[in-house]
N, C-alpha and C positions, 0 to 999 in steps of 0.2 A: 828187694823190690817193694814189700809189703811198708817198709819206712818211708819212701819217697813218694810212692802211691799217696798216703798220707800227710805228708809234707806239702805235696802238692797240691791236694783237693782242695782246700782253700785261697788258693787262687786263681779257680775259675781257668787254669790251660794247661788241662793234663791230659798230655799226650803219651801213645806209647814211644814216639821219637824221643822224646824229652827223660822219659825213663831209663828209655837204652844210652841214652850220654849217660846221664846220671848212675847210672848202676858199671857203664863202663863196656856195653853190647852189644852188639849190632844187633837188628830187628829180627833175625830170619833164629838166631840163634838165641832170644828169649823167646819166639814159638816154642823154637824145640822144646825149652826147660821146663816151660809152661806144660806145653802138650804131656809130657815125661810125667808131671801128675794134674792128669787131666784135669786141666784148666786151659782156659783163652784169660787176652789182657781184662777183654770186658766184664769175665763172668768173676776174676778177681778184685775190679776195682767195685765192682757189682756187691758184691761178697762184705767189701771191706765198708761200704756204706751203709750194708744190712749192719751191722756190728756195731760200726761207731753210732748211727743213730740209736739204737737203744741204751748206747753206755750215754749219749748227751744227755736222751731224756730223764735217764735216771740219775744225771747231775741238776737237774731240774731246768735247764737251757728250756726259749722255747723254740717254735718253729721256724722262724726265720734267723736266727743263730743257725739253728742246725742244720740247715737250707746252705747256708755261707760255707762253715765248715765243710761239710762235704760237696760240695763246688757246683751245686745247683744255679740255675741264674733266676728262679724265682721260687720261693717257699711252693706256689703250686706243684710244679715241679716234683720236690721233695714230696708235696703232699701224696701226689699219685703211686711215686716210688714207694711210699713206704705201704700205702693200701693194698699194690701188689705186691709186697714181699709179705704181710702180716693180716691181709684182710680185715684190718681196722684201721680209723684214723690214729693219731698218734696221743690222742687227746683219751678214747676209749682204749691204749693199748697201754699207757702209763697207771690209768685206775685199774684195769685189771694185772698187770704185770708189779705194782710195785706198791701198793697197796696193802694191808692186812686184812684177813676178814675175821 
């Protein structure tokens, strides 16, 4: 799931229908899997944005690349998400995270 999630966020229609073809599913029966370790679709695709944005920034992308890649429709957007997952912008969270001092 965690492959096609990714697969797909980059093009802006990722759906959990679209997953459950792709993975081969019905809907009712990736709740189950999901719920089985507590997880929802959202707080996974959630999850997997937290993650791949800090691996872009630390490939040096800037924010609207990374906005694209994980399937946002405008770097705002992205912006907001990542202030709530990290309570900084991505700009103060690349000098403190990847930085020397």
């Amino acid at each position: 799931v965690v492959e096609y999630v990714i697969d797909e966020l980059p093009k802006g229609n990722l759906t959990i229908e679209l997953i459950c073809d792709r993975v081969g599913m019905s809907r009712s029966t990736l709740h189950r899997r999901l719920k089985e370790e507590n997880a929802s679709f959202n707080q996974l695709v959630s999850d997997i944005r937290k993650a791949l944005s800090k691996t872009y920034l630390k490939q040096g992308m800037n924010v609207t690349q990374i906005a694209f890649l994980l399937g946002y429709s405008t770097a705002g957007n992205f912006l907001s998400a990542f202030k709530r997952w990290f309570g900084m912008n991505p700009t103060a969270f690349r000098k403190k995270a990847f930085t020397l001092h």
